[in-house]
N, C-alpha and C positions, 0 to 999 in steps of 0.2 A: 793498678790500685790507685795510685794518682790520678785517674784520669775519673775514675769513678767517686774520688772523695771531690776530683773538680766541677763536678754536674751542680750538686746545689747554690755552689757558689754564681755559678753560670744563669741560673734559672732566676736565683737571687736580682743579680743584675739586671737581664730581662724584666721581671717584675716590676722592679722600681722603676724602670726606661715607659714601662707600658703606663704605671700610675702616673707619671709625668705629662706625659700624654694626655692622659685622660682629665688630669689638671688642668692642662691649657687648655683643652676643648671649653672644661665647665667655663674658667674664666672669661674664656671667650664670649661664650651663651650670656655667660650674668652680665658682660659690657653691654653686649645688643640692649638684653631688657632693661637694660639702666636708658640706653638712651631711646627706647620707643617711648611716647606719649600716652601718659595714663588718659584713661577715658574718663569723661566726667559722669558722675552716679547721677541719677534719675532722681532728684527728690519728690517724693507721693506724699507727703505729709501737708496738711493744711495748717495755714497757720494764722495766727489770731491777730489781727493788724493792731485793731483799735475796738474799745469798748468805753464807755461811761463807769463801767461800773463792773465788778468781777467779784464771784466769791463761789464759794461750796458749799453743796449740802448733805452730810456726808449721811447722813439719818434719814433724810429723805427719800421721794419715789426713786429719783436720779441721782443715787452716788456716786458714781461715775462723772457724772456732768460738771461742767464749768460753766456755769450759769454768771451770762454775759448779757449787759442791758446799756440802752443807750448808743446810738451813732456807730452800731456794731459792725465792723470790715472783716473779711474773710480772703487768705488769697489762697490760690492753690492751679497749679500748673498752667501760670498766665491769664488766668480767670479772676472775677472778685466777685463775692458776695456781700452785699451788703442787707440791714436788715434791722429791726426797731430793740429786740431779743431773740437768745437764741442758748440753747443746750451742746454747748461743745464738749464731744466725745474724746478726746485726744489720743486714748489706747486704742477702741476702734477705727480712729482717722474720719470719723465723721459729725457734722450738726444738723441739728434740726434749726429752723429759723422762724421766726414769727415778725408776724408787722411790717408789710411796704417791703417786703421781700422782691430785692434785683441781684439781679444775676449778670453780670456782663463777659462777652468771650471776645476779645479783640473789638473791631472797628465794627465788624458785620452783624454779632447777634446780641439781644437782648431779653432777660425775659423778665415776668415779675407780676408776684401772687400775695399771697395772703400771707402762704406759709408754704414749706417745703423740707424736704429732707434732702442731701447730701449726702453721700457714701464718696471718700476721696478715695478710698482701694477702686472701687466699682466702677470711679468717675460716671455715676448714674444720680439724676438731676431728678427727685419726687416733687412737685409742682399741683400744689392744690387751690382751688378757690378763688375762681378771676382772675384767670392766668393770661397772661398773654406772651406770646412770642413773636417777636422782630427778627427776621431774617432778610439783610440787605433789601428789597423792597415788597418782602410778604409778610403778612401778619397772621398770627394764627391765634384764636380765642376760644376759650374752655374751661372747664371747670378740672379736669381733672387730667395731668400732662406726665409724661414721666422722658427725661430727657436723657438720649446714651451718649455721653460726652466721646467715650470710645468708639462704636461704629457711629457716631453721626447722625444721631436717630433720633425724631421725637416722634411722640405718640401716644395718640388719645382714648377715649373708651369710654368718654361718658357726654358724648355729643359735640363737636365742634364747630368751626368757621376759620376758613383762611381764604383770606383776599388778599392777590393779586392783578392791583391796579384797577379794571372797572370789572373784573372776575371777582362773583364771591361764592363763594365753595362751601357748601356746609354737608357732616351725614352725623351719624350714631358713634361710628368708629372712624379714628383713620392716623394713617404715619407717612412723616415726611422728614427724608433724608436728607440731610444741612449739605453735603457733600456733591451730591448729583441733583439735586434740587425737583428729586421727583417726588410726589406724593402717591399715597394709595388709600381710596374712602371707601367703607362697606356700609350697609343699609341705610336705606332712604338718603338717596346722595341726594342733593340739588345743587347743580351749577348756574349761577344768572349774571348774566350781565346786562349790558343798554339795552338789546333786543332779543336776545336768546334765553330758554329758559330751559333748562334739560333735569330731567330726570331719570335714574337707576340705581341699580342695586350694587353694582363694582362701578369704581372709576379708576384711572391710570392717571393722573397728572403731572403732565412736565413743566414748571414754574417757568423755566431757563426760555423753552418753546413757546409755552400757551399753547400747549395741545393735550387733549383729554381722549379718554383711549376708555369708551363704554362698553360695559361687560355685562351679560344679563338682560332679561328686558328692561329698555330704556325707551324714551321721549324728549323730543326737542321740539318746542314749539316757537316759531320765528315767526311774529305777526301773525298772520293768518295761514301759515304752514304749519302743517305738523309730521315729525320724522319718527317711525318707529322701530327701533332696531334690536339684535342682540347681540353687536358684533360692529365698533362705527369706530373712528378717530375724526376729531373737532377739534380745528385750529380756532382757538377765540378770537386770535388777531385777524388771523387772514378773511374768517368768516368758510375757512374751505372744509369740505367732508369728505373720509372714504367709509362708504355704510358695506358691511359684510354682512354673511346667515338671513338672506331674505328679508331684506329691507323696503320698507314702506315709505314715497314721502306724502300726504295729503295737501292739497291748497285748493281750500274751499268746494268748487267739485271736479277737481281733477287728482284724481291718485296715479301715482308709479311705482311700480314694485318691481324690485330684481333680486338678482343672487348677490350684484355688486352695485354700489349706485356713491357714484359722484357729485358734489357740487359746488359752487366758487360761490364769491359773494359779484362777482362782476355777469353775473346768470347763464355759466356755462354747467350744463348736467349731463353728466352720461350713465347708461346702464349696460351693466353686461351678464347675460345669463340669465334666460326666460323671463323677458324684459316683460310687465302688463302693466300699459297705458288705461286707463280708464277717464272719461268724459262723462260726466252724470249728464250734466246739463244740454249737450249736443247730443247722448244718446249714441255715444259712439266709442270702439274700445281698439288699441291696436296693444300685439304681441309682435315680440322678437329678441333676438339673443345678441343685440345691440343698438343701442341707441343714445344717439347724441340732439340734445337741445339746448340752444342759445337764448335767455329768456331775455337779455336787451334787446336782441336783433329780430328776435320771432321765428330763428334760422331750425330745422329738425331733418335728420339725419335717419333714415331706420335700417337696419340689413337683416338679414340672416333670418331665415325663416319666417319670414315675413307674415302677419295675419291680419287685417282691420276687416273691425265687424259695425255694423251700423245697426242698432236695433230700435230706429227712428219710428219705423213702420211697424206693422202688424207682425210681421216676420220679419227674421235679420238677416241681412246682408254678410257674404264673406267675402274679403277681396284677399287674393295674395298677389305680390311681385317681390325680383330681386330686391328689389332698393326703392327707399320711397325719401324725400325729400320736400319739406315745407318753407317757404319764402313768408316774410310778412312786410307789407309795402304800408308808410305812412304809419309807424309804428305808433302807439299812444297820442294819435288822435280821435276824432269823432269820422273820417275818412279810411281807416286801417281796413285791408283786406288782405287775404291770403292765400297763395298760390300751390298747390300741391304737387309734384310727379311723382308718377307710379311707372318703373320700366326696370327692367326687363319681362315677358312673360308673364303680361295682368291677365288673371284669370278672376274670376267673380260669379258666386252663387246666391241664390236668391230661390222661395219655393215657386214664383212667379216668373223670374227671370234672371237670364246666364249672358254671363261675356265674356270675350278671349279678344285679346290684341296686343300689340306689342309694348304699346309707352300709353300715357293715359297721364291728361292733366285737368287737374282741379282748383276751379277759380272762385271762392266767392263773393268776386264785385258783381258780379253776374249769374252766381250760380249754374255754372255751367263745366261740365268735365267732358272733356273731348278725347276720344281715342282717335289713334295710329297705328299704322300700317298696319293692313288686312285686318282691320278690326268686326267681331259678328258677337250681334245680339239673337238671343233666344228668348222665343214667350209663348212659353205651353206650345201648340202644333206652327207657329212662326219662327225664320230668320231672315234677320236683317244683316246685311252687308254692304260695305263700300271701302273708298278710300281713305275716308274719315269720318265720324262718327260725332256728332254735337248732341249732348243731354241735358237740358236746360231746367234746373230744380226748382219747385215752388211749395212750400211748406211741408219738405222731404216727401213731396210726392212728383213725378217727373209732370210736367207742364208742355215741353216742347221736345220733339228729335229731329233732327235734320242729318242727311246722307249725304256727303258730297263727293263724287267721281265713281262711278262704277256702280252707280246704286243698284243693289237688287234684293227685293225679299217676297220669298217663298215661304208657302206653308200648304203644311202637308193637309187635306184633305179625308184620305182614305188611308189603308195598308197595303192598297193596288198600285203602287207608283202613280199616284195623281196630285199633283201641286199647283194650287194657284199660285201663278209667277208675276212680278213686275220688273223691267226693268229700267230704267232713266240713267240722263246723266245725275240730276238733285231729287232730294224726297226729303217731303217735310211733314213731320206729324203732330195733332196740335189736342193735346189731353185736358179734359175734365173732372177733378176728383180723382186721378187716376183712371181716366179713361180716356180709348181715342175714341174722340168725336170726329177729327176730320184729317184727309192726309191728300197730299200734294205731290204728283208727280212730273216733273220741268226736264223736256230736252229728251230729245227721241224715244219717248215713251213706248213700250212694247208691253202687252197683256198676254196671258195667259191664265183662261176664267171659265172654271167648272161652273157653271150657274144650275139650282135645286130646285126640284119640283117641290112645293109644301106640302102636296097631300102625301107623297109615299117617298118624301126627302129620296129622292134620286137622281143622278146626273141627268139635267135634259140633254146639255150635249158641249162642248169646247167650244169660248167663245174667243180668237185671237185679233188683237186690237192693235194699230197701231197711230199715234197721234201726237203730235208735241209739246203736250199737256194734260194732265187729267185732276182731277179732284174726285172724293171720293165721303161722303157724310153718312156719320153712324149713328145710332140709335143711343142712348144711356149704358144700353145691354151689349154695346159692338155689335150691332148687327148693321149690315149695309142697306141705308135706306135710300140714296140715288147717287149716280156719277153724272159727271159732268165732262164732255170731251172736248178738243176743239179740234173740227175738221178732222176725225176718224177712219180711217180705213178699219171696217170691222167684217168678220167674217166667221159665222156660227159653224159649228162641223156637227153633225150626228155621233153618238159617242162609237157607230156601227162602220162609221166613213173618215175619223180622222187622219190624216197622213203621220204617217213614224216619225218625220221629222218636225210635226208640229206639237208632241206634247210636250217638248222642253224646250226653251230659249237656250241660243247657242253659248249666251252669260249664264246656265245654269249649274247650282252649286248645293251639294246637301253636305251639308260638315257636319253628322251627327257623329261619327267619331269626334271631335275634336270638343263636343258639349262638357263643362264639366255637369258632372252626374251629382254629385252629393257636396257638403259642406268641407268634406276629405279630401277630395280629388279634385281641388284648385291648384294643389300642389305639386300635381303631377304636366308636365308641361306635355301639349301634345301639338303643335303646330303644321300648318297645311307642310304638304308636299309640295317639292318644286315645281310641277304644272300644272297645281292648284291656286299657285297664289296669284295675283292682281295683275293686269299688265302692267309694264311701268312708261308711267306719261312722261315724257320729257318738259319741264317746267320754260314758260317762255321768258327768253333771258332780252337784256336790251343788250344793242348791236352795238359790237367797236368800234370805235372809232379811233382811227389813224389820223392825229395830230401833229406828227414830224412832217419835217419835209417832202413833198411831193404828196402831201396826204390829205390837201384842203386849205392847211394853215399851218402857224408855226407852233411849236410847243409852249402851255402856259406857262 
């Protein structure tokens, strides 16, 4: 029974020992929060610096308001307004302001209008009537601004202008953020400065950059260039572009369009992705799905599916190669000329005439393109072949050809395996209007000559010729009106008595497989077989000479 009347007592104790406890804990807690550092409160309240003159009207439109006039200051969370009068709200936290209304926020921004409204809760800046804003070194001008002191924002909506340095930026609508110092303008943009003049419907601008980010269709006109895009970034500084969405640029008559299209202000361009070249004035157009041009040096760069079309003439020209490459010599003077190569795999169509060779260059100080190795022309039932190939232009119609090494050209006759053949070491063809008038054949010349009765156009008979020179003159129409030999070995055959091995020269060569066929199938590459193609001449070198000792004399 004692021990049962000793429990409360016991628990008793306990008690008090735990609330003890639990005493010093709080005490504890309440020393900390005594010695943390109270934080300092926000004050959002505007406050009235200075006025001329103060009073109420309590019957009035504005009971509420503290109608303040004269040399009127405002400050509110490191900002100051100032202002000629002004309707201070104080329960709302906001004024309206009137007259020579400025606004200033630190060292960077300023702004200042007619009139305007203030909300200190909203920290939202109403900006009406000749407004302007100053921002570190941009200016923005409008009639109607409304400014978010909180994200950093201004922003127009009833027509603008902001200029940056010799940039001046105007549209319909637009906002630019004080923070990241980028803008954004919607309809009827225009950006101008010294030489550039752009036009669109979205713009992107970065003040901090000078770079403009065109959305929409747009235009940029630079002198006598004009860039069409809907999809570009324009450095204003640097003068540099990247054009996206099938861009165009124009210069007077030369267009470039691409998927992608670059350009600098130092005259470096490149395109990539269904690249078209166009030349109004030359009458000439190239395609490819790259291309780089240097407009100070005259340097041009082509790859990748390569296409130039010439449609100079009555019919147009196709050319493809791997890779094509332009040089320009004596740039911007009265002297400039241009150097062109075309290699790997030149193939070229024409409804007139076809070629295949390997590399192919085009010059015109002289108007003249030369092909290489194993290179062969076709024209209607002729071809021509040798070791090199000279085509010499005159007012885009071919004027001169010349064969050099291996000359041979055949043409078919009939569908009976019959070819009149030539062979030479040179052959030189010499056109009028587009016609051969006269051709030359130099250096062991060999014939092989179906000659035609007029009255029932039949073979008289094989005439095999051989002499080491000929010439050969044609009519208006290319018909053969006489040759000319010198010291000929000739010998007629009956067409009933020719020998098997005289109706083809042992240089004889029919590459109608390797013809391109259509406008299509220049692309497809089809080159001779290995003991089809050219013999190869060893080129004559000058002899060494041994100048050491015991070798003539001493070393220079």
């Amino acid at each position: 029974m004692r021990h049962l009347k000793a429990m409360p007592f016991l628990l008793g104790r306990h008690r008090i020992a735990i609330l003890a406890i639990l005493c010093l804990f709080g005490l504890c807690a309440f020393a900390q929060r005594g010695h943390r550092k109270a934080s300092k409160p926000v004050d959002d309240r505007i406050y009235l610096i200075h006025a001329d003159e103060l009073k109420y009207d309590m019957y009035g439109i504005n009971p509420d308001a503290q109608i303040v006039k004269g040399n009127v200051s405002f400050r509110h969370r490191g900002a100051r307004l100032t202002c000629d009068s002004a309707f201070f709200y104080q329960t709302s936290n906001s004024v309206k302001a009137f007259g020579h209304v400025h606004f200033v926020q630190g060292d960077t921004l300023s702004l200042t209008c007619e009139r305007a409204f203030y909300d200190g809760q909203q920290q939202m800046m109403e900006a009406r009537k000749n407004v302007w804003l100053h921002h570190r070194k941009q200016t923005l001008n409008t009639d109607s601004l409304n400014y978010d002191r909180l994200y950093n924002y201004a922003y127009f909506f009833e027509g603008g202008v902001l200029v940056d340095g010799k940039d001046r930026l105007k549209s319909d609508w637009g906002q630019y953020n004080l923070k990241t110092r980028e803008a954004v303008f919607y309809y009827s943009v225009e950006l101008k400065n010294n030489k550039d003049h752009i036009f669109t419907d979205t713009l992107y601008y970065d003040t901090g950059k000078s770079v403009a980010h065109l959305v929409g269709p747009s235009r940029i006109t630079s002198g006598k260039s004009v860039v069409n895009t809907t999809n570009g970034y324009y450095d204003t500084h640097s003068d540099k572009a990247q054009l996206f969405g099938r861009s165009t640029v124009e210069d007077q008559d030369k267009t470039i369009t691409g998927d992608s299209l670059y350009y600098t202000k130092d005259g470096m361009n490149e395109g990539f992705g269904n690249v078209v070249y166009v030349d109004k004035k030359q009458k000439n157009s190239l395609k490819c799905d790259y291309l780089r041009y240097n407009e100070k040096m005259g340097f041009g760069y082509a790859t990748k599916n390569v296409l130039v079309k010439d449609y100079s003439q009555k019919d147009t020209l196709y050319m493809h190669a791997d890779t094509l490459k332009l040089y320009t010599y004596n740039i911007n003077t009265d002297s400039v000329y241009r150097v062109g190569h075309a290699y790997p795999h030149v193939r070229a169509f024409r409804a007139d005439i076809q070629a295949v060779c390997d590399s192919m260059v085009f010059s015109s100080l002289d108007s003249c393109a030369t092909m290489y190795r194993d290179p062969i022309v076709w024209n209607a039932n002729r071809q021509l072949l040798g070791e090199k190939i000279l085509v010499f232009m005159g007012d885009s119609t071919v004027r001169e050809a010349r064969v050099i090494g291996q000359a041979l050209s055949v043409e078919q006759v009939d569908e009976k395996d019959h070819y009149n053949q030539i062979s030479s070491r040179e052959m030189y063809a010499y056109f009028v209007d587009g016609n051969l008038r006269r051709s030359v054949a130099i250096g062991n010349v060999r014939v092989i000559y179906y000659p035609i009765d007029d009255k029932d156009s039949s073979f008289i008979g094989l005439n095999y010729t051989e002499t080491d020179s000929m010439r050969m003159y044609f009519s208006p129409e290319r018909k053969l009106q006489r040759i000319w030999c010198d010291k000929a070995d000739n010998v007629i055959y009956p067409m009933t008595q020719i020998p098997p091995t005289r109706y083809k020269l042992d240089s004889f060569a029919w590459f109608d497989k390797i013809r391109p066929l259509n406008k299509d199938d220049i692309f497809e590459w089809r080159g001779k077989s290995e003991g089809e193609k050219l013999k190869k001449v060893e080129r004559h070198a000058a002899p060494l000479q041994n100048l050491g000792p015991g070798g003539g004399g001493e070393p220079l």
